[in-house]
C-alpha positions as CSV (number, residue, x, y, z in Angstrom):
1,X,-22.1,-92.7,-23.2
2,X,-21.8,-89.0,-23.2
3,X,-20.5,-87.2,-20.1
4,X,-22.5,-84.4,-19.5
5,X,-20.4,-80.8,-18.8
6,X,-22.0,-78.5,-16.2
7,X,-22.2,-74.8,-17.2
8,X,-20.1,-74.1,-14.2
9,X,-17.2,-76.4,-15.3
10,X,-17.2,-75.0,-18.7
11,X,-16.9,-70.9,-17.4
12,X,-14.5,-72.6,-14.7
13,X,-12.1,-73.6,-17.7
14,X,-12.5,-71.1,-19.5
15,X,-10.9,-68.8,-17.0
16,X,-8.6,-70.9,-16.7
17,X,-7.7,-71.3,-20.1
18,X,-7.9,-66.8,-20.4
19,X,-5.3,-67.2,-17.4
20,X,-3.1,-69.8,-18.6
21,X,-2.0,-70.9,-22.1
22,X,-1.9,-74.4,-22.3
23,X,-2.4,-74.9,-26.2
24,X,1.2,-76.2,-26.4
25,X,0.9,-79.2,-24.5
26,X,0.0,-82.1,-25.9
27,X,-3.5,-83.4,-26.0
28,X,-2.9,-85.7,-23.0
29,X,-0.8,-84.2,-21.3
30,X,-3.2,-80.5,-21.5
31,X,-6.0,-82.7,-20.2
32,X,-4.1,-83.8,-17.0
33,X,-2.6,-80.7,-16.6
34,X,-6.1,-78.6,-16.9
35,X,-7.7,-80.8,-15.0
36,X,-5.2,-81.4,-11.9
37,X,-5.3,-77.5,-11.8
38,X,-9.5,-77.2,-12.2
39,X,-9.4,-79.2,-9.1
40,X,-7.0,-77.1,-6.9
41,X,-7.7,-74.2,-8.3
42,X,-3.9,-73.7,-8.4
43,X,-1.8,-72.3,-11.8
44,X,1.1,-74.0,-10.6
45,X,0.9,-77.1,-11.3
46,X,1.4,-75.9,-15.1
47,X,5.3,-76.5,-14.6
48,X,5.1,-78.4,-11.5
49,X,3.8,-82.0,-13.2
50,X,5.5,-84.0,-14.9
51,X,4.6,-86.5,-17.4
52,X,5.0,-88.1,-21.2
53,X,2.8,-87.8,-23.6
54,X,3.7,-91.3,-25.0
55,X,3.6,-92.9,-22.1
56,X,0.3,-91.5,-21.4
57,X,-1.3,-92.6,-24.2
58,X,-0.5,-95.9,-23.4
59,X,-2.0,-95.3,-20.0
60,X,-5.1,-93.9,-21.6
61,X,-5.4,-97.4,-23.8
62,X,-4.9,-99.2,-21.1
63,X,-7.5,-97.5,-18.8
64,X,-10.2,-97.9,-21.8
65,X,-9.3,-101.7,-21.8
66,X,-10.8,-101.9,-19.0
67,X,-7.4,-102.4,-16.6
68,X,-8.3,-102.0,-12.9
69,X,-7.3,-98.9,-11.2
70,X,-6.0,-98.6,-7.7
71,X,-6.0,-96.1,-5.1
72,X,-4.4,-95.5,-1.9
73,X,-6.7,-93.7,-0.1
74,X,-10.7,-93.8,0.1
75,X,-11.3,-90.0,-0.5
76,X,-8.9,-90.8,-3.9
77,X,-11.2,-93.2,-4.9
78,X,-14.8,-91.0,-4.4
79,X,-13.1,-88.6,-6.9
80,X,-13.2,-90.6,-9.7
81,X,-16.6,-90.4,-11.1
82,X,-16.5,-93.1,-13.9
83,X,-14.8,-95.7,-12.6
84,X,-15.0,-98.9,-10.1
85,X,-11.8,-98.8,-8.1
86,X,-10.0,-100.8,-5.5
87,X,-8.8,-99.8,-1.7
88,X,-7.7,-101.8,0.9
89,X,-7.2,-99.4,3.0
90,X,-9.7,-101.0,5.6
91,X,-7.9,-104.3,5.2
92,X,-4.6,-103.5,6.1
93,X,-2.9,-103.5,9.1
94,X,0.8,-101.6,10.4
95,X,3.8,-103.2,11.3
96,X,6.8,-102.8,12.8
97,X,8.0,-101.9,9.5
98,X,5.2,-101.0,7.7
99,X,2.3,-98.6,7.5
100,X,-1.2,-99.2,7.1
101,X,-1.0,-97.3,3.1
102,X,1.8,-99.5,2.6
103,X,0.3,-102.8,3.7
104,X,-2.7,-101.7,1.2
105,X,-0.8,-101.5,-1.3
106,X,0.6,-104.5,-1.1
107,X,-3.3,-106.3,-0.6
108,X,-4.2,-104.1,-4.1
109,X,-1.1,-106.0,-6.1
110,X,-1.8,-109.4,-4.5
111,X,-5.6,-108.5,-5.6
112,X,-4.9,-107.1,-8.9
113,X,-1.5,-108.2,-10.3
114,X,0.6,-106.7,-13.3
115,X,-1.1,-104.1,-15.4
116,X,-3.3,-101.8,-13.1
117,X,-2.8,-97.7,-13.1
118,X,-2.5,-96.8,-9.8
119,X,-3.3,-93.7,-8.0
120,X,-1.6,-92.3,-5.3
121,X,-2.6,-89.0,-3.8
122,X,-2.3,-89.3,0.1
123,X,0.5,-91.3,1.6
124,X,3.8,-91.2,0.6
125,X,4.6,-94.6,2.0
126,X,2.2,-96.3,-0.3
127,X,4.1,-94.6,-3.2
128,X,7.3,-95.9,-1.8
129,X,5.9,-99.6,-1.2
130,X,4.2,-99.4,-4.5
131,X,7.5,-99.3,-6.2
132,X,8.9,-102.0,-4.4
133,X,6.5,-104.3,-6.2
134,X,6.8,-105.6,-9.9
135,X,3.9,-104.4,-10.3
136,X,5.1,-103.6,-14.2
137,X,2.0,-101.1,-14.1
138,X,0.1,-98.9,-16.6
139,X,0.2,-95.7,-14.7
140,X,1.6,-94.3,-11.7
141,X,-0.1,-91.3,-10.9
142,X,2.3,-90.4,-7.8
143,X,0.8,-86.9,-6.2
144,X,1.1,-88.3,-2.0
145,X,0.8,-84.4,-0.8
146,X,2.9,-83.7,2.8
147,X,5.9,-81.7,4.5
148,X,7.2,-85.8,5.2
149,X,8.4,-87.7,2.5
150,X,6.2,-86.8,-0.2
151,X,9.0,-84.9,-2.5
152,X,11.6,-88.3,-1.8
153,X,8.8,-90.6,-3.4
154,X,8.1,-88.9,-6.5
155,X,11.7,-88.5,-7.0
156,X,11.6,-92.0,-6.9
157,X,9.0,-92.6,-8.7
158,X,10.7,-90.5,-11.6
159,X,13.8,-92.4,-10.9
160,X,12.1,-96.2,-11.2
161,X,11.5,-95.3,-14.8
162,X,8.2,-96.6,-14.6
163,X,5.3,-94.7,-16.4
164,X,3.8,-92.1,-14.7
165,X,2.5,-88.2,-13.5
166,X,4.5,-86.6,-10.4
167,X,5.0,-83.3,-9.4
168,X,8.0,-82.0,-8.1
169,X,7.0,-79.9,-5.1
170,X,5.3,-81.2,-1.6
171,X,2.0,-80.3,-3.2
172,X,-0.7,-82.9,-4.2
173,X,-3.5,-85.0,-2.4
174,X,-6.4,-86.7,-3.3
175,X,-8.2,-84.1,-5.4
176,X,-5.3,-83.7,-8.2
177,X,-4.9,-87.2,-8.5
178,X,-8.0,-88.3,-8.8
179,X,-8.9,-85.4,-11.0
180,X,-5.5,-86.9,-13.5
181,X,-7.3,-89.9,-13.0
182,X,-10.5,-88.1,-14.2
183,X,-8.5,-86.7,-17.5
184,X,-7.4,-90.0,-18.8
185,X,-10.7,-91.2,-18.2
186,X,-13.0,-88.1,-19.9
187,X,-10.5,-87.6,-22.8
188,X,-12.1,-89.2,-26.2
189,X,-10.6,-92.9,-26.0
190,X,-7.5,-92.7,-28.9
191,X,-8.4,-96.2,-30.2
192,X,-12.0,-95.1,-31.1
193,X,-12.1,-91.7,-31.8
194,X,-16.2,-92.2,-32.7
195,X,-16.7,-93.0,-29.5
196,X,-17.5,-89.7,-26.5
197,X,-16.6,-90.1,-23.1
């Protein structure tokens, strides 16, 4: 199924791209990267993310498999356009020692199991519970956004060695990640390059 462009999205990235080379990145990588800064509006985030190419590629396979994606937050999950998603958000509770994102995050993985790509673009403490789990996922997009804790759990995230897209400054939020989220989704699936998306 072909994804129709709007006029406006194509003059938006073409600014973009007369403002800001981004030919050298690789082809996964320059999607997320375009994207995340289409939806901010913010050059920045050209050496703020960070990511592999490899291991997004895998992601990207994954995602066109069909692997369920979860997200922390509903305004993360009305972002992404193409795809079902799952919250549970409304299901979760705090505790004494745990906050409502992180309790959802815990309902996702007991939903969903090993496998899913997750996407995280409000609360910091879902990141941090998220990595807690074996959750051995397909993707971590980790952009929680905040003055509190949201630099600590992308370092983490980094650290964990699991596969994923961070950014090293407080920025983020539910826009940029659901717009990475958006770029593996959009980008011509690697396993059939016939196919448009």
């Amino acid at each position: 199924m072909n994804r129709v462009v709007h006029p406006i999205e194509v003059e938006s990235y073409r600014r973009l791209r007369a403002r800001l080379d981004t030919s050298h990145f690789p082809p996964l990588t320059r999607s997320v990267v375009e994207r995340v800064i289409h939806s901010a509006a913010d050059l920045d985030y050209a050496t703020d993310l960070v990511m592999d190419e490899g291991e997004l590629e895998k992601a990207h396979a994954a995602l066109h498999s069909g692997a369920p994606v979860v997200v922390d937050v509903e305004m993360v999950a009305a972002g992404i356009t193409r795809r079902d998603t799952v919250c549970r958000l409304k299901d979760a509770v705090a505790g004494p020692d745990l906050t409502r994102s992180a309790h959802a995050i815990r309902l996702a993985y007991e939903q969903v199991g090993p496998g899913a790509l997750w996407v995280i673009g409000n609360a910091p403490t879902a990141l941090e519970e998220l990595l807690t789990l074996d959750a051995s996922p397909a993707l971590v997009i980790g952009l929680p956004v905040g003055f509190v804790g949201a630099v600590e759990s992308k370092a983490a995230l980094r650290e964990s060695g699991l596969p994923a897209v961070s950014n090293v400054s407080e920025k983020g939020g539910s826009a940029v990640a659901s717009a990475a989220l958006n770029a593996l989704l959009y980008h011509h699936p690697v396993t059939h390059p016939e196919e448009k998306s």
